[in-house]
Steps between C-alpha positions, in 0.01 A plus 500: 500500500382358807714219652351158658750246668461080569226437728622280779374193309729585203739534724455127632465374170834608411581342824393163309722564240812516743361206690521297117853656498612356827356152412687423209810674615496306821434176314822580280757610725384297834327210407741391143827603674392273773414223202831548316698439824335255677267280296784486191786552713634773250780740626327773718672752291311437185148615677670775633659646189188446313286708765808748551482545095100582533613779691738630264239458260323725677776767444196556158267669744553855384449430140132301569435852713562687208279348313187470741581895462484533146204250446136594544471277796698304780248166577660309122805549627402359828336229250782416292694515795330263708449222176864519451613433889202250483680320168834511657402307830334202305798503290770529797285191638539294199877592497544397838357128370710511205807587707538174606526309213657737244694766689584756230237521331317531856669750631483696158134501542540563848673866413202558225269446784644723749558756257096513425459507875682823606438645170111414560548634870658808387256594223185431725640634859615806386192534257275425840670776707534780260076411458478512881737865494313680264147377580461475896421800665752671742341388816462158405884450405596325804199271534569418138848440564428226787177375359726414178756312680346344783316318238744400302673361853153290497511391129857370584389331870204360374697347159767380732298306683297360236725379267707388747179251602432436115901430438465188766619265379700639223510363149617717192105482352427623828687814486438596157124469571505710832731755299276540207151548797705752639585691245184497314301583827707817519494631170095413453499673871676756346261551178200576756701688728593774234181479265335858501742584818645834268198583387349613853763748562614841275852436369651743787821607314552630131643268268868598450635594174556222294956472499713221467595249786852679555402814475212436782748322725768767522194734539387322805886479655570883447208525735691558858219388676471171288849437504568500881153318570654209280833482696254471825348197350760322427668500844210472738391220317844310441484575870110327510606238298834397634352360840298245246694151534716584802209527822439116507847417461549709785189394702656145470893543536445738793207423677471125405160529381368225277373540129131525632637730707656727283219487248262601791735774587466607117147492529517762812726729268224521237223524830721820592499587110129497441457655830712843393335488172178550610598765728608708289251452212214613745707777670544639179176468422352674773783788512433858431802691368722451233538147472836514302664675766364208752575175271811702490577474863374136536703388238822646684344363817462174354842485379624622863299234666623258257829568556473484911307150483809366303746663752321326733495153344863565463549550869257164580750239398754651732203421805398213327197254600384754790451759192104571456550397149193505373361868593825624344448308132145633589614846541683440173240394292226797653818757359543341231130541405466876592816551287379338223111636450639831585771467220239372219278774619759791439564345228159502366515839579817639332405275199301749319737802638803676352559731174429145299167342574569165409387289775538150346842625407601564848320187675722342272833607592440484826364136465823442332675594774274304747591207243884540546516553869278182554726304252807610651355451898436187508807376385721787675367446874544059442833573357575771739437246772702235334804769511449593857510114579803493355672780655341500835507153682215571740103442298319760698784780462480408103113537494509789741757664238244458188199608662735841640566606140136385405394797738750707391333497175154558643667830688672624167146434323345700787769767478424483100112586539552786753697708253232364213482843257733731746817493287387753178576873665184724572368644211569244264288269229579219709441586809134658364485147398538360857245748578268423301554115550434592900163629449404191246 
């Protein structure tokens, strides 16, 4: 049968769809956490567990894979997947009102909410990205890869910014009503995004053999290939994510900068982010080779670069105000970018590999993983710093310490992708596998 792929505008509409994503996520776990604390004064830790819970959540992402594998197509579960994350934020809104004045059953429906809003996440991101694995052509990987998340970086700046114009001044009716615009904006953006989006493309991959869940799973993990990419996930990105709430702490306690200032210096991370994004999406583009062997290498080289810009960081609070801070968080944010459109394009590449071809499957488990390590990061590298403050009396040396084992995890990550599909002997299924995954 002859094989067509996404044009490039399929490819941006599915862009759309992770730009909806972004919105309403950003609107849940920025813009209510921010409500909760401030506005109603509640404990900081209840936002926080309810967002760290949407992540666990999350933990469901293989099983939605499975069955975007099984079904006949991916865009309902994109559908149903988007309606329910839409649900959940209007909900979460009205549970952050009702918190207030009756603070069980508040919090109660608080939970509900947050549950529909990773499970809704899970069910349409991993949906989305198997769609983008199996249907965009080889070349266009990369490109799809940065076109996909630069604009869901937009969808979250530009719903940022927004609501946080509509939001002031706050009132409860105010919040429910900018809740509900968001989240039915993205999910009828999503409807028109996806309509007819399958249909221009040749399903690329043969349906797998109809098996149960378990069955599947264990599958997918006996796959050596599989199996190590997931362990690579999970560190470079607890490694990605554990930088999160610590830089404008450190901007401020070290360099005295002030909370425009810090926010600014935020805003030249994701500059730097956007920057190595778009790099590597056109580089990838316009290569001619094999391209898995090359998002290969960037990914390690991401992760190396990563790792330096956070040694270096480490090393600036020992200079102090004479540091050129912001080229290095700069420098941070451009490796962070090439790691992380290199990583989603391997991974849109090794998706439909292996001896099981169950791409939604595997975009699954390793968006699991992605799940947990940006759960756990977040938390670790603030309470990591909180531990170093305890133990070590000087601010800069505690800092310096977190952001030294920060890079350490960006090395191990790097050290993790080089021997990507070298462990199975020559001559073996597995290693064939590798082989054949090299080549896709």
């Amino acid at each position: 049968m002859t094989q067509s792929h996404l044009s490039w505008l399929g490819i941006v509409r599915l862009g759309l769809v992770q730009s909806a994503l972004g919105a309403i996520v950003v609107l849940t776990t920025s813009t209510l956490n921010r409500v909760m604390a401030v506005e109603y004064a509640l404990p900081a830790s209840l936002p926080a567990a309810l967002v760290a819970w949407h992540y666990v959540v999350q933990l469901s992402r293989p099983r939605w894979g499975h069955g975007s594998d099984t079904g006949r197509a991916r865009t309902p579960w994109i559908i149903v997947g988007m309606g329910v994350l839409a649900l959940g934020a209007m909900l979460a809104a009205n549970a952050a009102v009702m918190i207030a004045d009756t603070p069980v059953l508040g919090t109660a429906v608080a939970v509900l909410a947050f549950t529909m809003i990773g499970g809704g996440v899970a069910a349409s991101g991993t949906s989305l990205l198997a769609l983008l694995a199996t249907q965009a052509a080889p070349e266009r990987r990369p490109a799809a890869a940065a076109i996909t998340w630069i604009m869901m970086i937009v969808g979250i700046v530009i719903t940022a910014g927004v609501t946080g114009q509509l939001l002031d001044p706050f009132s409860p009716q105010r919040l429910v009503l900018v809740a509900s615009g968001v989240a039915g904006i993205a999910f009828v953006l999503t409807l028109a995004a996806v309509a007819g989006v399958e249909r221009e493309a040749a399903q690329v991959e043969n349906a797998p053999a109809p098996v149960p869940f378990r069955e599947a799973l264990a599958g997918v993990w006996r796959e050596p290939l599989a199996r190590q990419f997931t362990i690579f996930v999970f560190v470079s990105m607890l490694a990605y994510s554990a930088q999160d709430l610590i830089l404008e702490p450190y901007a401020g306690l070290v360099f005295g900068y002030t909370l425009g200032q810090s926010t600014a210096l935020a805003g030249v991370q994701h500059g730097g982010v956007l920057l190595g994004m778009i790099l590597v999406g056109l580089a990838g583009t316009l290569l001619r080779g094999d391209r898995a062997v090359w998002m290969k290498r960037t990914t390690m080289l991401g992760c190396a670069m990563s790792a330096l810009a956070l040694i270096a960081l480490a090393f600036a609070g020992q200079t102090g105000p004479a540091w050129p801070l912001q080229p290095t968080v700069f420098a941070l944010g451009f490796a962070n970018g090439v790691f992380a459109v290199s990583a989603i394009a391997l991974m849109m590449s090794l998706a439909g590999q292996g001896d099981t071809a169950r791409p939604g499957l595997k975009m699954g488990v390793w968006g699991a993983a992605q799940a947990m390590a940006f759960g756990l990061g977040g938390f670790a590298g603030a309470a990591g710093l909180d531990v170093m403050r305890h133990l070590i009396a000087s601010t800069p040396d505690a800092f310096a310490a977190v952001f030294a084992v920060e890079g350490v995890l960006f090395l191990f990550a790097a050290a993790l992708i080089l021997r990507l599909g070298h462990r199975p002997a020559a001559g073996s299924p597995a290693r064939a596998t590798f082989e054949l995954s090299m080549r896709g």
